[in-house]
C-alpha positions as semicolon CSV with decimal commas, in nm:
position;residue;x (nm);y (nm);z (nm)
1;X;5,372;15,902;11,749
2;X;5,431;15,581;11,963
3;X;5,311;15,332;11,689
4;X;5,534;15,538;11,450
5;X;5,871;15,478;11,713
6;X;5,780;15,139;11,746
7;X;5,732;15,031;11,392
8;X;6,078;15,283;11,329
9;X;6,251;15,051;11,616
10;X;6,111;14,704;11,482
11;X;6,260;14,815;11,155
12;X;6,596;14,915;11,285
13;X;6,591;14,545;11,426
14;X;6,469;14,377;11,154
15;X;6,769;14,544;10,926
16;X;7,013;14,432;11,213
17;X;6,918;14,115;11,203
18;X;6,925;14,091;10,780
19;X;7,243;14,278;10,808
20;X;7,416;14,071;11,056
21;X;7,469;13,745;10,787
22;X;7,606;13,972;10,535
23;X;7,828;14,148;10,776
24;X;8,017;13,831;10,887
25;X;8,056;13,705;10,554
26;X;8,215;13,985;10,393
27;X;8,406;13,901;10,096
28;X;8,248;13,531;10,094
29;X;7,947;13,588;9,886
30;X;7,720;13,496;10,088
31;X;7,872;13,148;10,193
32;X;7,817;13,196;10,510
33;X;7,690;12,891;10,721
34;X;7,641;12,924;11,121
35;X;7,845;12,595;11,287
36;X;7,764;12,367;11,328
37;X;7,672;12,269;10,939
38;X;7,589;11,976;10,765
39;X;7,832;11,984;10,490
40;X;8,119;12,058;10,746
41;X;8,197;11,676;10,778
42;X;8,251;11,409;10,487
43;X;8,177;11,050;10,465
44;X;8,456;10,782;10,443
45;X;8,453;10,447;10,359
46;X;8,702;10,218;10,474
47;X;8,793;9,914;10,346
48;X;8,742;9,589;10,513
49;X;9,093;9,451;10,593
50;X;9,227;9,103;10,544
51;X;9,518;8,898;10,622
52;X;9,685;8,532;10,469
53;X;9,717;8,292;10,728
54;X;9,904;7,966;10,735
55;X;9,841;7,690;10,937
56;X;9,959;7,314;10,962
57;X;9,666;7,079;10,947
58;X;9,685;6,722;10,937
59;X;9,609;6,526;10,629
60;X;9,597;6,157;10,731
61;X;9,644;6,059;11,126
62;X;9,939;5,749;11,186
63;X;9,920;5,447;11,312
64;X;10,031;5,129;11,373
65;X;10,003;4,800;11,124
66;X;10,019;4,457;11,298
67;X;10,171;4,184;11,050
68;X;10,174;3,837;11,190
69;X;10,480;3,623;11,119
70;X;10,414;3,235;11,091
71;X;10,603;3,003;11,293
72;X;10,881;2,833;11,118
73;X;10,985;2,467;11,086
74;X;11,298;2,244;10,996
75;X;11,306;1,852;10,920
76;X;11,609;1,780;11,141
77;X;11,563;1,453;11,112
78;X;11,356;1,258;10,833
79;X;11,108;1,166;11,112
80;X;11,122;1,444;11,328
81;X;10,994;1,836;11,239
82;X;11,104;2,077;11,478
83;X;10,989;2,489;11,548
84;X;11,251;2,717;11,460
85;X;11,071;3,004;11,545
86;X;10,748;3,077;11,674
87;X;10,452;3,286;11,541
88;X;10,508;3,626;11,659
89;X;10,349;3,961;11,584
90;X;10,562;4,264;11,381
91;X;10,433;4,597;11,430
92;X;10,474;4,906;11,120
93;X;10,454;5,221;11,285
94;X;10,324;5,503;10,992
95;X;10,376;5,841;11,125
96;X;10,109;6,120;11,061
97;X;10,117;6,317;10,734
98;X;10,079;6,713;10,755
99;X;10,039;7,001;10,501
100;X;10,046;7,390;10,526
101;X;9,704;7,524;10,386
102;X;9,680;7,863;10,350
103;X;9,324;8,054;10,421
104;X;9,230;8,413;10,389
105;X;9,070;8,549;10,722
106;X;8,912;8,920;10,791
107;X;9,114;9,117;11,050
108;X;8,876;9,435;11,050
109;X;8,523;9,460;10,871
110;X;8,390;9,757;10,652
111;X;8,374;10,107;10,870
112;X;8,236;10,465;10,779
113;X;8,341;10,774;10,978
114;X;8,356;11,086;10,918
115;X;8,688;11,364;10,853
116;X;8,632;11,741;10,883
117;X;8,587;11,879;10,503
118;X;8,846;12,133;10,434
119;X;8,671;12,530;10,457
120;X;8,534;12,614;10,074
121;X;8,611;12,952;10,170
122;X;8,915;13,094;10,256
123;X;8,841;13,391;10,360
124;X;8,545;13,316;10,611
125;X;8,613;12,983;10,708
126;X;8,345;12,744;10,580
């Protein structure tokens, strides 16, 4: 009579716990899934971000150009030659020549994270 109580009581439990599933996910159809699941989150990918930059950059650098300048003479007299001018040095100045170049650089790289998935049931939840 005690074997027959306990195997009458481990039944009673072992219904319970069958039972339990079904009980919770009444009206679902058996889509029941105890939190946390794995299909309760989705994977997103977003895209890596970029952003045109411009930028002045120098094409050729100045400088300066030295041009010599010969002295100059004058016959004043048929015997007698006589410097006008001496030999000198004039200097060019070139100034520096710049462009705008435009380049492409990444602001934020590739990420994945995850977003809650929206419930497939509505009337239990998940």
């Amino acid at each position: 009579m005690t074997t027959s109580r306990a195997f009458a009581a481990l039944l009673a439990s072992a219904v319970t716990v069958i039972a339990l599933p079904t009980i919770a996910s009444a009206g679902c159809y058996g889509c029941y899934t105890p939190p946390p699941c794995a299909t309760c989150y989705q994977r997103q990918v977003a895209p890596p971000q970029y952003r045109a930059v411009q930028e002045t950059v120098m094409v050729a650098p100045g400088g300066v150009v030295a041009h010599r300048t010969p002295a100059q003479y004058r016959i004043v007299m048929v015997p007698q030659t006589v410097m006008v001018a001496p030999e000198g040095v004039q200097y060019q100045q070139i100034p520096a020549q710049y462009a705008t170049r435009q380049r492409v650089e990444m602001v934020a790289p590739a990420r994945e994270y995850y977003v809650a998935a929206p419930p497939r049931c509505g009337t239990c939840g998940y």
